[in-house]
C-alpha positions in Angstrom: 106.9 -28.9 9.4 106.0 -30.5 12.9 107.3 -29.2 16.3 110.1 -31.8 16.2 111.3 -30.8 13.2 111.6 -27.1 13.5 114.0 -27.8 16.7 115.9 -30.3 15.2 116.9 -27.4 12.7 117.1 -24.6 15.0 119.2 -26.6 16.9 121.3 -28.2 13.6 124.4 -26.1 12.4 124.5 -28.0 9.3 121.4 -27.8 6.7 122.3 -31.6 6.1 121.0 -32.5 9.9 117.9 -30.3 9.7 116.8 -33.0 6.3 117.9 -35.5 8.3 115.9 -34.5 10.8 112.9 -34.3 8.6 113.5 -37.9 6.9 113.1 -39.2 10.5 109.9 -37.9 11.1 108.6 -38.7 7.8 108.4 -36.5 4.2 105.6 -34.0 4.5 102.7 -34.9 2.2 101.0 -33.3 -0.5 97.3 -32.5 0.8 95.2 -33.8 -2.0 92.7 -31.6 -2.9 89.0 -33.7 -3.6 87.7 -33.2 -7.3 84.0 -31.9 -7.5 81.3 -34.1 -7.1 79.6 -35.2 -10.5 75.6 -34.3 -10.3 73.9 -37.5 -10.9 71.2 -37.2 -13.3 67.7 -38.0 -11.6 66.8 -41.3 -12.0 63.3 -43.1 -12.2 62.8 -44.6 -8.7 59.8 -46.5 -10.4 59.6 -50.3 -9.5 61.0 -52.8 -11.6 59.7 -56.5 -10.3 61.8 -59.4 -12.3 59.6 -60.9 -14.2 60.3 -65.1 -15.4 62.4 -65.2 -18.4 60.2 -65.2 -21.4 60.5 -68.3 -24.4 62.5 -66.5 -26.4 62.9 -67.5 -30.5 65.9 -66.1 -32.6 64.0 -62.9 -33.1 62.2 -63.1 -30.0 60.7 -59.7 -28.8 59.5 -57.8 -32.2 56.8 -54.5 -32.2 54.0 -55.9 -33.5 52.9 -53.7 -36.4 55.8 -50.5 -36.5 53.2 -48.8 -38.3 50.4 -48.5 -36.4 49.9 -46.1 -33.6 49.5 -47.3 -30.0 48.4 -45.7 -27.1 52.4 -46.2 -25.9 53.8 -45.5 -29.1 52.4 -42.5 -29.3 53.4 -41.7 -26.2 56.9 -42.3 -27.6 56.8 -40.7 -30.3 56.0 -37.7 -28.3 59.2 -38.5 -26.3 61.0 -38.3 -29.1 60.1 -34.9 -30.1 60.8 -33.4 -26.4 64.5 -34.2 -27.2 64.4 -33.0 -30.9 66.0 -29.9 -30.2 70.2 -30.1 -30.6 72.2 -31.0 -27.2 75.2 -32.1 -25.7 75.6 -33.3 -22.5 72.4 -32.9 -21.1 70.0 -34.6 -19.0 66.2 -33.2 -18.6 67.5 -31.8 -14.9 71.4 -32.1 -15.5 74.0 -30.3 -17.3 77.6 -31.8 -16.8 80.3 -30.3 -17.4 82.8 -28.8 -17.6 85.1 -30.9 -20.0 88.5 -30.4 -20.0 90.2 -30.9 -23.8 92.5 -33.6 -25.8 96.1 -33.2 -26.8 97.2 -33.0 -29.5 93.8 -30.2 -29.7 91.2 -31.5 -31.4 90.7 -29.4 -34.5 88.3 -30.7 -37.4 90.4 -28.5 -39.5 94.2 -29.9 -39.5 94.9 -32.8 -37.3 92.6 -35.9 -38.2 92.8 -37.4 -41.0 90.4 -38.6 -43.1 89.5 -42.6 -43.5 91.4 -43.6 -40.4 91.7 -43.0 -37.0 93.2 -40.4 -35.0 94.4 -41.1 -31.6 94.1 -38.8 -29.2 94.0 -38.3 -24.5 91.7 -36.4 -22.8 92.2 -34.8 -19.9 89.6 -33.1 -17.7 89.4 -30.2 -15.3 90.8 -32.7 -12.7 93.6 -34.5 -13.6 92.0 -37.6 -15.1 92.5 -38.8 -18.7 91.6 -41.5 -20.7 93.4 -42.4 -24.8 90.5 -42.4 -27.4 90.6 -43.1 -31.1 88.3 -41.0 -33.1 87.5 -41.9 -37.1 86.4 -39.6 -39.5 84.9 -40.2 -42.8 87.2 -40.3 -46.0 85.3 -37.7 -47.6 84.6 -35.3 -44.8 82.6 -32.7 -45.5 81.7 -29.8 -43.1 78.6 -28.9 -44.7 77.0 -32.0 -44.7 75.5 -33.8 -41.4 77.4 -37.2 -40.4 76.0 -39.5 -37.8 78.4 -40.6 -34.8 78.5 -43.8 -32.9 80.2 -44.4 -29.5 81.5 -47.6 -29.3 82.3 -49.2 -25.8 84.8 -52.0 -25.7 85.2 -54.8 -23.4 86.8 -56.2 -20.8 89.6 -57.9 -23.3 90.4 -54.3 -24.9 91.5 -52.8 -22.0 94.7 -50.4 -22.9 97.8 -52.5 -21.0 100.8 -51.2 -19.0 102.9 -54.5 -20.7 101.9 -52.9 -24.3 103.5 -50.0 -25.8 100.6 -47.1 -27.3 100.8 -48.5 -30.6 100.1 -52.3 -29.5 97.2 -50.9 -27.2 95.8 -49.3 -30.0 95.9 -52.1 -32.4 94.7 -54.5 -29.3 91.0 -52.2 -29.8 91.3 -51.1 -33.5 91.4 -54.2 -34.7 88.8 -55.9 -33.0 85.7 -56.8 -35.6 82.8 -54.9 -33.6 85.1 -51.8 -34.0 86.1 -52.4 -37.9 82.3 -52.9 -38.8 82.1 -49.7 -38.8 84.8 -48.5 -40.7 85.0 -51.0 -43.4 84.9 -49.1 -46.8 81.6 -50.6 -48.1 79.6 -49.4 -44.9 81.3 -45.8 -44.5 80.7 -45.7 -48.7 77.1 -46.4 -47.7 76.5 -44.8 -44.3 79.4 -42.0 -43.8 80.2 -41.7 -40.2 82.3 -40.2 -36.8 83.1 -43.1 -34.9 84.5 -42.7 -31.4 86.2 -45.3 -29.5 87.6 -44.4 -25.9 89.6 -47.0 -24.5 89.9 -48.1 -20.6 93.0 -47.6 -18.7 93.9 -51.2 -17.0 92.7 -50.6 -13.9 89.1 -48.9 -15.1 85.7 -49.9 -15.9 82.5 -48.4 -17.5 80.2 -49.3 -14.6 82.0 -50.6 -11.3 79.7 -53.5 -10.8 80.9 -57.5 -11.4 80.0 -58.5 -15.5 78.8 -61.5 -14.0 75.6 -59.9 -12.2 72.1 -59.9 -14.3 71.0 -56.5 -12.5 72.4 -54.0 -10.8 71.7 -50.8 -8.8 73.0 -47.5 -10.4 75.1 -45.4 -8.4 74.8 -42.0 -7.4 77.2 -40.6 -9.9 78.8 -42.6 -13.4 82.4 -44.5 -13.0 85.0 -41.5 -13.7 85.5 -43.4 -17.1 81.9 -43.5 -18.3 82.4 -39.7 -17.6 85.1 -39.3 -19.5 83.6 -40.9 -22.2 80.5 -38.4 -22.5 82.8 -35.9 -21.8 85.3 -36.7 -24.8 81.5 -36.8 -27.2 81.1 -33.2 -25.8 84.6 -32.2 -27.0 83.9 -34.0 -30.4 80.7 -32.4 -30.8 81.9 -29.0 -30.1 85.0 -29.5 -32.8 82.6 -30.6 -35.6 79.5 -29.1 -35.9 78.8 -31.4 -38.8 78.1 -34.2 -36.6 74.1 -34.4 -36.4 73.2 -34.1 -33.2 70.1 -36.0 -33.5 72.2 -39.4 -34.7 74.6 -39.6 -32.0 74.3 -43.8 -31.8 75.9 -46.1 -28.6 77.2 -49.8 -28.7 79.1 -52.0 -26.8 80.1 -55.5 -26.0 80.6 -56.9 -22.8 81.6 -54.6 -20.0 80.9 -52.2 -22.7 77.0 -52.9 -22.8 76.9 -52.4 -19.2 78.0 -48.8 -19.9 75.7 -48.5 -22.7 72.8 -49.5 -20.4 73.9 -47.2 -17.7 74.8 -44.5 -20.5 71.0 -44.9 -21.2 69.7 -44.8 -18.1 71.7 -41.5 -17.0 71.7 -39.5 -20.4 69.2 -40.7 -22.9 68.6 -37.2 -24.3 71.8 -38.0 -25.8 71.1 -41.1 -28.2 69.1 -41.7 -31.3 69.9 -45.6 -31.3 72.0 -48.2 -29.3 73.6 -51.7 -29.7 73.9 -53.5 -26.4 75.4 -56.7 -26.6 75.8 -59.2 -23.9 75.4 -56.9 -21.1 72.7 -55.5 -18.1 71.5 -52.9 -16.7 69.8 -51.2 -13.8 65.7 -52.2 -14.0 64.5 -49.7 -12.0 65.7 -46.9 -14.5 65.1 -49.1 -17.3 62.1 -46.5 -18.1 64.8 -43.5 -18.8 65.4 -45.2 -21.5 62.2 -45.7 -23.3 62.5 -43.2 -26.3 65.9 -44.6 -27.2 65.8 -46.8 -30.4 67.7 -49.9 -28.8 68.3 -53.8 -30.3 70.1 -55.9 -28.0 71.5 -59.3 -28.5 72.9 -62.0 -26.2 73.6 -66.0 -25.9 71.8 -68.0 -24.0 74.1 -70.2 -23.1 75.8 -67.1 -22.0 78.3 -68.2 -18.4 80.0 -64.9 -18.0 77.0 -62.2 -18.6 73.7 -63.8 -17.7 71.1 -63.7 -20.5 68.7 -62.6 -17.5 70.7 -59.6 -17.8 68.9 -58.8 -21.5 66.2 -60.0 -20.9 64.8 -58.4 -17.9 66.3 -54.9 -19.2 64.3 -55.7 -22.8 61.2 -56.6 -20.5 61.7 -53.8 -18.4 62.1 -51.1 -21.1 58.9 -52.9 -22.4 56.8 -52.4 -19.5 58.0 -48.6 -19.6 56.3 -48.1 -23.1 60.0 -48.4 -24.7 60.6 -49.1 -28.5 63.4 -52.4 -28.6 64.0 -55.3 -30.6 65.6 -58.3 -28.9 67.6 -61.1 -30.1 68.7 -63.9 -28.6 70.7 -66.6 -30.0 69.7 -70.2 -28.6 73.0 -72.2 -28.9 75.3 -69.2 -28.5 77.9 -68.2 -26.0 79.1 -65.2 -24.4 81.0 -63.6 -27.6 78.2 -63.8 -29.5 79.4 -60.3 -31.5 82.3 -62.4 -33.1 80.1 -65.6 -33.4 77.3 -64.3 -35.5 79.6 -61.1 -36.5 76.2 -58.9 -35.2 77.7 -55.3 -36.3 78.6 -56.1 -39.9 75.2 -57.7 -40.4 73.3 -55.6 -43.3 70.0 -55.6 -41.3 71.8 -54.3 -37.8 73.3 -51.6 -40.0 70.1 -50.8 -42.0 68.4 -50.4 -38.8 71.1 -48.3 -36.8 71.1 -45.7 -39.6 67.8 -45.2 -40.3 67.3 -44.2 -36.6 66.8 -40.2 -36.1 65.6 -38.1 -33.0 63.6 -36.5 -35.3 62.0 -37.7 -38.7 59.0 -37.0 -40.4 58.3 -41.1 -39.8 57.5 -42.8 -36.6 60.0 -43.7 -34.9 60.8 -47.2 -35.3 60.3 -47.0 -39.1 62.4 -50.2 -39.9 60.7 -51.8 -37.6 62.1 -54.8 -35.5 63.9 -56.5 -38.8 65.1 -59.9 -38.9 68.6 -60.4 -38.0 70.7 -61.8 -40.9 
């Protein structure tokens, strides 16, 4: 309470003219107390140069022969069996944590429910939440081992304030790119966890425009792309039957921006990743060079520049990295609904096969044709 205050109620007889008193000066405010600083994970300061954007064909970066051993591939492979061991949130240097926890609690025992998806908001250690929908498969089994993939939505998903939780949820749920992966013939085939957080209106993945082809990474994640590693944590830790070493990543959009930059910052994490339509930051493209990774994009693409693929393919490349690229010559922007990428049997064929560890190299399938 300031000076003026205090008199004006040691001088008041009436309690009513010491808060009037107070309204005149102003309401005192809540000091707001600063969350903790996220630790950044350390980051490649290598040189990226842009290179000229190569002829590309439908199929237009493919390994050469995913059999044979190369000098980089080898080096690679090696990678790969550095982050063999089980982990969750972890960098090489980095540990982040901790996470908060979902309501309802997220119990593999009682509350989901198998064959659909269970919504459920996180909340961390400082007040921030984000809504995510998390499927399991219909024949759950704790003893087995079940792949997950983290899906990334995009800018058009967003959860809205006009909606009501139900409509937000169907808004995401429904989209194609998200039902590919729960359709009954692929989770008959390939049984899977898959996690879909969704954005609050006013958040992104990465806090850069969709419309640039490169970007800088900043010190620390968006608070929502750290939420979303956060909320895999949580899952993780409530079933130990997800396999640790097939933990995949896509995302469309503003989503593949936060699968490049989920790459870039924690590629320990990630067996395989779809980015489609998105960019990245070249000069930590090398982080992600032992990540399995086929991106796509239009190149008639006006909102996301195709440069933004294919300087990130090039750049992952040039880093010894193991990616297939396809671009689609007469395509747009929503190229994931145009040539339905995610339900194609050679994008899932590839995805699955993909392990941090495997008594095969690496990139087994190969680069395959799409479709």
């Amino acid at each position: 309470m300031s000076d003026f205050t205090r008199t004006c109620c040691v001088m008041s007889l009436c309690v009513g003219i010491c808060l009037a008193c107070t309204a005149i000066r102003g309401p005192l405010r809540a000091a707001k107390i600063p969350s903790a600083p996220l630790v950044p994970a350390q980051l490649s300061a290598a040189p990226v140069h842009p290179i000229a954007p190569p002829h590309l064909a439908r199929v237009a970066v493919s390994r050469a022969n995913p059999t044979q051993t190369t000098p980089a591939r080898a080096g690679i492979n090696s990678a790969r069996q550095q982050l063999s061991r089980p982990m969750l949130l972890e960098t090489p240097s980095t540990v982040i944590g901790p996470i908060g926890t979902s309501t309802p609690a997220l119990a593999a025992s009682s509350d989901a429910a198998p064959g659909a998806f269970t919504t459920y908001q996180y909340q961390d250690t400082h007040g921030q939440s984000m809504i995510y929908y998390l499927y399991t498969p219909a024949n759950f089994d704790p003893t087995h081992k079940y792949p997950l993939i983290l899906v990334l939505h995009g800018g058009g998903e967003r959860a809205s304030w006009l909606a009501n939780a139900a409509q937000n949820r169907a808004t995401l749920l429904n989209q194609s790119y998200v039902q590919a992966f729960v359709a009954p013939t692929v989770q008959a085939k390939w049984p899977a966890f898959v996690l879909v957080p969704q954005l609050a209106p006013n958040q992104n993945w990465v806090d850069v425009p969709v419309g640039v082809s490169s970007y800088t990474l900043a010190a620390t994640p968006s608070p929502s792309l750290m939420l979303s590693m956060e909320i895999l944590t949580e899952v993780q830790q409530a079933y130990p039957a997800i396999d640790p070493h097939r933990i995949d990543i896509a995302g469309i959009s503003l989503g593949a921006f936060g699968v490049w930059e989920a790459l870039e910052r924690w590629p320990a994490i990630f067996a395989a990743a779809i980015p489609i339509a998105g960019a990245g930051d070249l000069a930590a493209a090398s982080n992600a060079r032992a990540v399995a990774i086929w991106a796509f994009h239009g190149a008639l693409d006006v909102t996301v520049p195709v440069d933004g693929s294919r300087l990130m393919v090039r750049a992952v490349q040039d880093a010894g990295g193991d990616i297939c690229y396809t671009e689609f010559p007469n395509r747009g922007h929503d190229v994931w609904n145009s040539e339905a990428i995610l339900s194609q049997r050679s994008v899932l064929v590839w995805l699955f096969a993909q392990s941090k560890i495997s008594s095969t190299p690496i990139a087994a399938p190969g680069c395959p044709t799409f479709k």
